[in-house]
Backbone bond lengths (Angstrom), bond angles and torsions (degrees), N, CA, C in turn:
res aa  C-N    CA-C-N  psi(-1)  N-CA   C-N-CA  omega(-1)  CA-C   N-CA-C  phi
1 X - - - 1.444 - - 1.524 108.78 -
2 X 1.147 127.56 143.34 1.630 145.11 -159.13 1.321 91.98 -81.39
3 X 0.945 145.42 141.50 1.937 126.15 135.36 1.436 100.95 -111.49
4 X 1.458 93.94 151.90 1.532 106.28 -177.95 1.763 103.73 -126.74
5 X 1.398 100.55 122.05 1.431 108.08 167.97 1.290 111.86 -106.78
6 X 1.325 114.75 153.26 1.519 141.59 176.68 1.281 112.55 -139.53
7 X 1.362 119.56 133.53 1.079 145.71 132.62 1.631 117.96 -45.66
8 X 1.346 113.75 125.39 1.462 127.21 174.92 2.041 93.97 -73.37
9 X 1.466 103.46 109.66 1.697 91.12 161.54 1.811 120.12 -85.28
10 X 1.180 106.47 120.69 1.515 116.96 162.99 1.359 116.90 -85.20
11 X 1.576 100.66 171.18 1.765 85.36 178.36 1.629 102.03 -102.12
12 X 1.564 128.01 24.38 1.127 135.98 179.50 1.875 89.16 -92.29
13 X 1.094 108.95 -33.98 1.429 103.28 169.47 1.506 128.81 -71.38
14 X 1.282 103.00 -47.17 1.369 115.90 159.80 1.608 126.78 -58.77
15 X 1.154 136.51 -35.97 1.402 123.80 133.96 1.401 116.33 -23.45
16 X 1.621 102.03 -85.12 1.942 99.80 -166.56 1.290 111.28 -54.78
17 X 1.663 127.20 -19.51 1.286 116.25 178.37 1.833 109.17 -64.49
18 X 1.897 119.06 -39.56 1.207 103.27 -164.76 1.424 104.26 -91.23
19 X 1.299 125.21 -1.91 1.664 123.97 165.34 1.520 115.32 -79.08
20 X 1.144 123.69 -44.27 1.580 119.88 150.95 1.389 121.65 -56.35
21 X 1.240 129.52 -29.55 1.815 121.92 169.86 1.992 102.40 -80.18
22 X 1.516 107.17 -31.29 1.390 98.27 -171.33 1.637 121.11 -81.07
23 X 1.868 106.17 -13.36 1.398 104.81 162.41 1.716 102.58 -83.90
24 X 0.889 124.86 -42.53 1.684 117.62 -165.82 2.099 107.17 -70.29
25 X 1.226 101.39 -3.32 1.483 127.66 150.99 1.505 116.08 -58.97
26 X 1.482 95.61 -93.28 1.362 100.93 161.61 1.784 129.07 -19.16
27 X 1.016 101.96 -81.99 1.496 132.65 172.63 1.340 99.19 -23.72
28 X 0.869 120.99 -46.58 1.659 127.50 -134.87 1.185 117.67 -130.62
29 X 1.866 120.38 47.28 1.759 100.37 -160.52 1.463 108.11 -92.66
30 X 1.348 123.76 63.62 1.225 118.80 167.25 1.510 135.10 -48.71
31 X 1.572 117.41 -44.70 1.266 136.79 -156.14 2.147 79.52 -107.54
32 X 0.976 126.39 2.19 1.545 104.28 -168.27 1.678 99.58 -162.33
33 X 1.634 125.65 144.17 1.130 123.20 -169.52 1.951 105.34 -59.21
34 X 1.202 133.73 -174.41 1.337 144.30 163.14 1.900 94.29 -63.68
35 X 0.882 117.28 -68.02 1.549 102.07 173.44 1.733 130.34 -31.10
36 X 1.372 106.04 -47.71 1.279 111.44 -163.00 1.409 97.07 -81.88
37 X 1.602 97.53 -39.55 1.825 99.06 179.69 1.881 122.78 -44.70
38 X 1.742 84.65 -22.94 1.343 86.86 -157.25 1.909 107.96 -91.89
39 X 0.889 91.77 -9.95 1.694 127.53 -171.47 1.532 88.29 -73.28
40 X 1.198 121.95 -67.05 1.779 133.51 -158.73 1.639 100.21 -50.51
41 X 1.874 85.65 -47.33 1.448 105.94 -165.56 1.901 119.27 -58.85
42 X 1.092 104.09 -45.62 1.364 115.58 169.92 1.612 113.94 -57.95
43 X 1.327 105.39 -41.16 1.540 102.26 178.99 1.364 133.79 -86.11
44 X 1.715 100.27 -10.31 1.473 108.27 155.97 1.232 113.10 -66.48
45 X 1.714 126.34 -40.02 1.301 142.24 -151.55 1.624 87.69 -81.33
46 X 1.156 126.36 -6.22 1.798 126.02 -168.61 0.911 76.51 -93.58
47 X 1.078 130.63 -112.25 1.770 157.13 153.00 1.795 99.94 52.20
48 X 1.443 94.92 -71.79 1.782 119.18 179.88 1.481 113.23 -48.29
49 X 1.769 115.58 -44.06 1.163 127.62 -168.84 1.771 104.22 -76.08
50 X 1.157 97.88 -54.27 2.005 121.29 179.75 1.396 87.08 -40.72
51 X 1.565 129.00 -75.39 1.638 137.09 -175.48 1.425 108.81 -40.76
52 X 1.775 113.20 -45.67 1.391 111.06 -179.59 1.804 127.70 -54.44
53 X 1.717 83.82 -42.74 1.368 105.82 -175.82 1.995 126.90 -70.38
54 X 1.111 80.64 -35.50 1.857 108.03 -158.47 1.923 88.12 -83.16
55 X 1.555 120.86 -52.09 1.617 126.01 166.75 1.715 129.16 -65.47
56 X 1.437 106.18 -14.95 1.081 95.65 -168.02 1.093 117.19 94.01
57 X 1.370 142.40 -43.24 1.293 150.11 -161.05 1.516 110.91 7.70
58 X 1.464 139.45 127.25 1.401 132.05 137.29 1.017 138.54 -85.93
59 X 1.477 91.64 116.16 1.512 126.28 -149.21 2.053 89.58 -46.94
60 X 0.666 133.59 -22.86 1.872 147.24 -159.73 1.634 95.02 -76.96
61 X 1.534 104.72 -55.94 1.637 115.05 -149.88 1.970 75.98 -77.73
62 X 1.241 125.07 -51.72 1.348 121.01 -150.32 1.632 104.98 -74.96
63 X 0.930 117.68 -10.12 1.688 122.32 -175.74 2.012 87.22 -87.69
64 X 1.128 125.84 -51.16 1.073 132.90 -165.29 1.591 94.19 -68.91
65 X 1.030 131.71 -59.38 1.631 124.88 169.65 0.955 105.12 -63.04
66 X 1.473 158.09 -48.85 1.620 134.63 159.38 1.797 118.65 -25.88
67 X 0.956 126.73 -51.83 1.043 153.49 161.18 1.534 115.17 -36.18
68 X 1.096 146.21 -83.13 1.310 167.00 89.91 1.771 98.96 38.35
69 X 1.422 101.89 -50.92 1.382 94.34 -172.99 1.480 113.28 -96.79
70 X 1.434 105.60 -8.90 1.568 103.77 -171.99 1.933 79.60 -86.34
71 X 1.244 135.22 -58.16 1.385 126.90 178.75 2.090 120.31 -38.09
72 X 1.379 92.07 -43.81 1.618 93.93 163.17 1.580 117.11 -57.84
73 X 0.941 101.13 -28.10 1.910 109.26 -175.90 1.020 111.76 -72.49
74 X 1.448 117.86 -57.46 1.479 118.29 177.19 1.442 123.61 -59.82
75 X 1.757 122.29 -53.63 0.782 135.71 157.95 2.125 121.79 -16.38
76 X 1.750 112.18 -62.91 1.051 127.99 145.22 1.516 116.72 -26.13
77 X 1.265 118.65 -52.32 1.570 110.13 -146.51 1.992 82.16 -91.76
78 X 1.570 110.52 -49.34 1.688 85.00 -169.34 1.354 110.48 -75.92
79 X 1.222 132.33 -13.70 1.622 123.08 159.02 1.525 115.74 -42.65
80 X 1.491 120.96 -39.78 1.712 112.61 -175.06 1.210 87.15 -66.83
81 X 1.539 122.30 -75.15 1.521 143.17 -164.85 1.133 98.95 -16.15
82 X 1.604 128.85 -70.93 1.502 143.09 171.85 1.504 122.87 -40.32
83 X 1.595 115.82 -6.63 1.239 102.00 -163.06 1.305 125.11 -106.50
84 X 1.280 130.13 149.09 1.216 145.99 -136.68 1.927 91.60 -45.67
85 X 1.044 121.85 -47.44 1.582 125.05 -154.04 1.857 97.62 -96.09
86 X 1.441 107.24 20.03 1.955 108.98 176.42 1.653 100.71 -137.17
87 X 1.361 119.54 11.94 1.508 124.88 179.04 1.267 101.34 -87.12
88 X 1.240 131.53 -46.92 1.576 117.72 -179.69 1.368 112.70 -43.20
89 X 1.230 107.49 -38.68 2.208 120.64 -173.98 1.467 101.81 -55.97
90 X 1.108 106.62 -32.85 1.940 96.35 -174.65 1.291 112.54 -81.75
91 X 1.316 117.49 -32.98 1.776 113.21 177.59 1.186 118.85 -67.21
């Protein structure tokens, strides 16, 4: 039998989701000059604030999902690092 889990989405999630896509924006202007990157970036960073503003957000719960998500991030990055086909790189 399958089980399917879900996550309840909040918009305390939805904030940290568009402040984590709007730095890896930033970060990252591959597809777009440092200008445009930076352009995207601000308007995700609207986006996040508008959600903050328009929900209420507590400011408490959303520092705690910043948190949570900056730990999900990392978590992500040494799992590739760790993975079976990036172990030769460390020896």
């Amino acid at each position: 039998m399958a089980e399917t889990r879900r996550i309840a989405q909040t918009p305390v999630q939805a904030v940290v989701f568009l402040e984590t896509l709007a730095g890896l924006v930033e970060k990252s202007p591959v597809a777009y000059s440092a200008d445009a990157a930076a352009d995207i970036a601000g308007h995700l960073r609207g986006m996040a604030e508008a959600v903050t503003i328009g929900a209420h957000v507590n400011p408490a719960e959303l520092d705690t999902t910043r948190q949570y998500a900056a730990l999900d991030w990392h978590n992500e990055v040494v799992a590739v690092l760790f993975a079976a086909e990036h172990r030769p790189a460390f020896h």
